[in-house]
N, C-alpha and C positions, 0 to 999 in steps of 0.2 A: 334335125339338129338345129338348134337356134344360135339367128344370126348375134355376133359378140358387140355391143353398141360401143363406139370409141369411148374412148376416154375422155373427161374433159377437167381440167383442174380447176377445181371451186373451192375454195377455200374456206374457211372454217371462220365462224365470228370472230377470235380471237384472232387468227392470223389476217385477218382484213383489218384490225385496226393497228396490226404493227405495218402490215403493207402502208395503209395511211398516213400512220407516225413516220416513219420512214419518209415515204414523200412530202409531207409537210417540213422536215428538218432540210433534205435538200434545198428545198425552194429558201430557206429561208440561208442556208449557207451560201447557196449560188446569188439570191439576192443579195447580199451583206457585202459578195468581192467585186460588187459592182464600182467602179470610178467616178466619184466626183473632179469634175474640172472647176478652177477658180479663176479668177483672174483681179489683180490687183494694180493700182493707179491710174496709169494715163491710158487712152485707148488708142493705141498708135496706126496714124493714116500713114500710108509710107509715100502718099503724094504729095501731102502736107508738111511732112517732115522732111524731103530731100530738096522742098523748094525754098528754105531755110537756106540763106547765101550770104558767103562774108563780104563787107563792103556795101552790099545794096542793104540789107534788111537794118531796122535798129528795134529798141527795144517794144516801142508802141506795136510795129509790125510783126514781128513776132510773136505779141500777144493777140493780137488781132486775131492770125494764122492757129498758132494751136493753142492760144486759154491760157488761164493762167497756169504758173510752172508748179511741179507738184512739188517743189522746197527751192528755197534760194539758197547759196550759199552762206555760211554763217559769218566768215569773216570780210566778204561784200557783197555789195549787193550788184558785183558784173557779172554773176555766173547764174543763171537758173539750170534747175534739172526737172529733164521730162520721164519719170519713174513708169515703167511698164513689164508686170512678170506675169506670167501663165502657170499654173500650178497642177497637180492632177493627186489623188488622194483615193487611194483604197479603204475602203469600209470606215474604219474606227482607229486608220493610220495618220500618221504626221503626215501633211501636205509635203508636197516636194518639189522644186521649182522646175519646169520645162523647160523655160525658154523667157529669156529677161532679156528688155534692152532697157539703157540708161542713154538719154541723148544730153546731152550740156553742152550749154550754150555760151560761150564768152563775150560780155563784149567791153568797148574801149573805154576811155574817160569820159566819150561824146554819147555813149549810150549805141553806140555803132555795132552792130556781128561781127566781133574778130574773130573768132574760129566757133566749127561743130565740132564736136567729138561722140563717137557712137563707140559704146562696150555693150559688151553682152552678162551670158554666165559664164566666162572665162578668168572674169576677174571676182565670182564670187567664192568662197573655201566654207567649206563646210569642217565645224567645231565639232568632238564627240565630248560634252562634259562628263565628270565622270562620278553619275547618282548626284548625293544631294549635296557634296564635298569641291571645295576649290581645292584642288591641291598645290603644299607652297611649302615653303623650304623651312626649315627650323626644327625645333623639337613636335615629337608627337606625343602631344597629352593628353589624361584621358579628364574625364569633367572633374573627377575630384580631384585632381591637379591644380585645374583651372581656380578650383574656390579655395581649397586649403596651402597651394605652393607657395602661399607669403611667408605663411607661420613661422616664425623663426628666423627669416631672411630678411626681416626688418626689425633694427633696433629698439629699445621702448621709448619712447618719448623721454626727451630730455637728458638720457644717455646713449653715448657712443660716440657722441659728436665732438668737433674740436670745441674748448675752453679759451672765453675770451671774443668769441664773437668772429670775426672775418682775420682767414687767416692766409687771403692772398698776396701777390708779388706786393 
């Protein structure tokens, strides 16, 4: 009686190159959900930044300490801010922010530190616009509205109007 040889699964030319296509399309989906991390403005020392003191520091010191600020204030020039967010971004998605601090800095007429103030993402909101449309209050028209809704809704030159020229108080 002869002995029965196991079995062994070998697959057939054709199904080794869908095995393959197969495994090439994972690698390339599993690749794709990989996370980019970003980071944007100031690169925040937090030894650097807590030794920022009202009273002692002014403004030369302060820039000495951490650089120049990554925007002044627009309506004077007593406030800098120190701009710092982390972002992190799946494949071919919108970035999204992690983790943001904003430090601002105030100071007096003398150019002196009157106060820090430290916000995070707490104070940022996120907007969902919606498509390619601001939405706003009035009538909705459609384009040929837009080009033809005068026709008719304005008199012809030189009739309709009052006779005699100015006809106020």
């Amino acid at each position: 009686m002869p002995i029965a040889k196991p079995a062994v699964f070998a697959p057939t030319p054709p199904a080794r190159l869908r095995l393959l296509g197969a495994g090439m399309i994972a690698l390339l989906v599993l690749g794709g959900c990989s996370q980019l991390r970003g980071r944007q403005g100031y690169v925040v020392d937090p030894v650097l930044t807590q030794a920022i003191t009202p009273g002692v520091d002014n403004r030369e010191s302060v820039e000495k300490t951490l650089g120049h600020p990554s925007f002044v204030s627009q309506f004077s020039d007593n406030e800098y801010y120190y701009l710092s967010r982390e972002t992190r971004q799946l494949a071919f998605a919108d970035p999204r922010p992690v983790s943001q601090q904003v430090l601002r800095i105030r100071f007096d007429a003398q150019g002196n530190v009157a106060a820090v103030d430290r916000t995070g993402l707490e104070l940022v909101s996120k907007i969902n616009p919606e498509g390619d449309k601001t939405p706003t209050l009035g009538r909705d028209r459609s384009f040929f509205d837009d080009i033809f809704g005068n026709i008719g809704a304005v008199g012809a030159a030189g009739m309709g109007g009052p006779q005699g020229g100015n006809t106020g108080p």
